[in-house]
N, C-alpha and C positions, 0 to 999 in steps of 0.2 A: 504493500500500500504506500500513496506518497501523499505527503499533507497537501497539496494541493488538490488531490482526487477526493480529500472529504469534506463532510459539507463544514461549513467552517464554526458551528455552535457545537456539532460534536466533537471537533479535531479539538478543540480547548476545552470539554469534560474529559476528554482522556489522557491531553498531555498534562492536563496542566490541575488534576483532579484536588480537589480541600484547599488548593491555591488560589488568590489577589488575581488579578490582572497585570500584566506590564507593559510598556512598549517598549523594550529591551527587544534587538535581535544580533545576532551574531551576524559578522563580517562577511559578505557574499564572496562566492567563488565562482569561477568558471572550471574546475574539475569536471570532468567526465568522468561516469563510472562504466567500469568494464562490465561485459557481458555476464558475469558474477552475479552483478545486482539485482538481477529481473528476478533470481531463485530465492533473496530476501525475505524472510520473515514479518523483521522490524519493519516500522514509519519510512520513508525514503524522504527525507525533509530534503527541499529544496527552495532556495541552495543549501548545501552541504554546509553545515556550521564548521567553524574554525575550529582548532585548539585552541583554548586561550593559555595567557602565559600570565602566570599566577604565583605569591610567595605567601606558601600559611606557614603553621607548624606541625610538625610531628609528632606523634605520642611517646617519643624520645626525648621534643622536646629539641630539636633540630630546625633551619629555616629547611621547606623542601618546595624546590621549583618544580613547580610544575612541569614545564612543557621541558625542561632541561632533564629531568628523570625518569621520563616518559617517553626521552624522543626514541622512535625507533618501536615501538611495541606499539600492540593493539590494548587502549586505555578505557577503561570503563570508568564514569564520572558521575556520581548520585552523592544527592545533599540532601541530608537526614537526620537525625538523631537517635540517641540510645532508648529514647522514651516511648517510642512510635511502637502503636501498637499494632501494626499493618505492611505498610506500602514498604519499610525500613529493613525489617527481619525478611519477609518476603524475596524482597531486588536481593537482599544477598545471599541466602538462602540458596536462588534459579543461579546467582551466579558459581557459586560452587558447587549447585550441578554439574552446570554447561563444564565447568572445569575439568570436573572427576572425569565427563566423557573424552579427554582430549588426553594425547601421549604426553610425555614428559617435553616432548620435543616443543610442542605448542605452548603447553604451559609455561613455560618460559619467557614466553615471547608479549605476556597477558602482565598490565598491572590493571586493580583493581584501587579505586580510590576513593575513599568514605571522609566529606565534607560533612561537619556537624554543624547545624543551625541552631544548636542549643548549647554554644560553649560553658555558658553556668555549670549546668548539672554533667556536660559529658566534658567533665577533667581528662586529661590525656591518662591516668590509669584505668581509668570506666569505660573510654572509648577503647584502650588497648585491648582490656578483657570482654569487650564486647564483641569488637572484632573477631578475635582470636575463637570464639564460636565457631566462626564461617571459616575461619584461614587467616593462619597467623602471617600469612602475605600479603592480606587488604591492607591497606596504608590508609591510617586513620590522621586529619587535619583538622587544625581551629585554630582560632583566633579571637579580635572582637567580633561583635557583633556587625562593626562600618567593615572590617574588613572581608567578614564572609558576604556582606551585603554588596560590595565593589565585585568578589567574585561571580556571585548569583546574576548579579548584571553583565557580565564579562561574557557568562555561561548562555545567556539569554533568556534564564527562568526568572519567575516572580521573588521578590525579597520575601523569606519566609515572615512570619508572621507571628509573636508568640503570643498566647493566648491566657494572659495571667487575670487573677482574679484576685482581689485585696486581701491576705487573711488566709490565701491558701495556696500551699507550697507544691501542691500537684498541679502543673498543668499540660497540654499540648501545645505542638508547634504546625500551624499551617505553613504544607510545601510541597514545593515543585514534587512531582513524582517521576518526573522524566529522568532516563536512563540513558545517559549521553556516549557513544561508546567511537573513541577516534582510534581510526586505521594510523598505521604505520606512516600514510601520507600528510597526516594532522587534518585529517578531516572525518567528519560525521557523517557517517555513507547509511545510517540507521539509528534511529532513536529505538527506546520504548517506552511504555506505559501500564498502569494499571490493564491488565487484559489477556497480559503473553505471557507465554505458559516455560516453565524450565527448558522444555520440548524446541524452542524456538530460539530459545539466548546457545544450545550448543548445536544447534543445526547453524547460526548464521557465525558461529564463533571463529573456525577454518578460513569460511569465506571472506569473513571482511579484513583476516591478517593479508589477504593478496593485494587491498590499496597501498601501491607505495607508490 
């Protein structure tokens, strides 16, 4: 499917589900995608989002650049939190599926990267061990709140949103649920969303390491 082929009330309940609105978009391309593409799963968003070039932190506790750590591999890109009782555990979850089904050879060549919209509560040991559920190779990132906001715009999703209430220390965070995933080329040749199944993050996994 390509965001332009849906109708445009539903293409934004699915990418952009419990999220604001934004007029954020990512830098156009003229990339062509190879013959590959048409066997795609995912969203075909067009144009093809950029990588963007990003500095958080680590749950080390490290600065990690983004697109400098990532060049070269096939990047998965979801902003989340540890609180999220859904769309969070879910996306990572399908994603160490798709993994398990791929040789070592592939897996190698995959980072996976968990932006938190809730840096208060997800400290870099909560987000570590949160991670570390899914794959202790997910690369967990935060910062302020302006700074993961600067990133969220960079990304072209909505600034999350956090939902507190006076008095009481539980709450949620509305967010982007899109699943930003850059080929080797630094481009987005497929999104996802609430809707697509494990079945579909390792069938397009192969295919989209061939954009270079």
């Amino acid at each position: 499917m390509r965001w332009r082929g849906v109708v445009p009330a539903a293409a934004a309940a699915a990418l952009l589900a419990g999220c604001g609105s934004s007029n954020s978009s990512a830098p156009p391309t003229t990339t062509t995608a190879p013959p590959a593409a048409s066997t795609l799963r995912g969203l075909v968003p067009e144009p093809f989002p950029v990588k963007p070039g990003f500095t958080l932190t680590d749950t080390t506790g490290r600065p990690y650049s983004f697109a400098q750590a990532t060049r070269g591999k096939l990047t998965y890109l979801f902003f989340g939190y540890t609180h999220c009782p859904d769309a969070c555990p879910a996306t990572m979850s399908y994603l160490r599926y798709a993994l398990s089904r791929q040789p070592e050879s592939i897996r190698r060549q995959v980072a996976v990267v968990f932006v938190t919209v809730d840096p208060a509560r997800d400290t870099m040991p909560v987000l570590r061990r949160w991670l570390n559920h899914y794959s202790p190779s997910f690369v967990g990132l935060t910062g302020s709140l302006a700074q993961i906001g600067e990133v969220e715009h960079m990304a072209g999703v909505p600034t999350a949103i956090l939902q507190k209430r006076k008095g009481v220390a539980s709450y949620q965070v509305e967010h982007s649920s899109v699943l930003f995933v850059y080929s080797p080329d630094d481009r987005s040749h497929v999104v996802y969303a609430t809707g697509f199944k494990p079945a579909d993050y390792a069938h397009d996994l192969p295919l989209l390491l061939k954009f270079r």
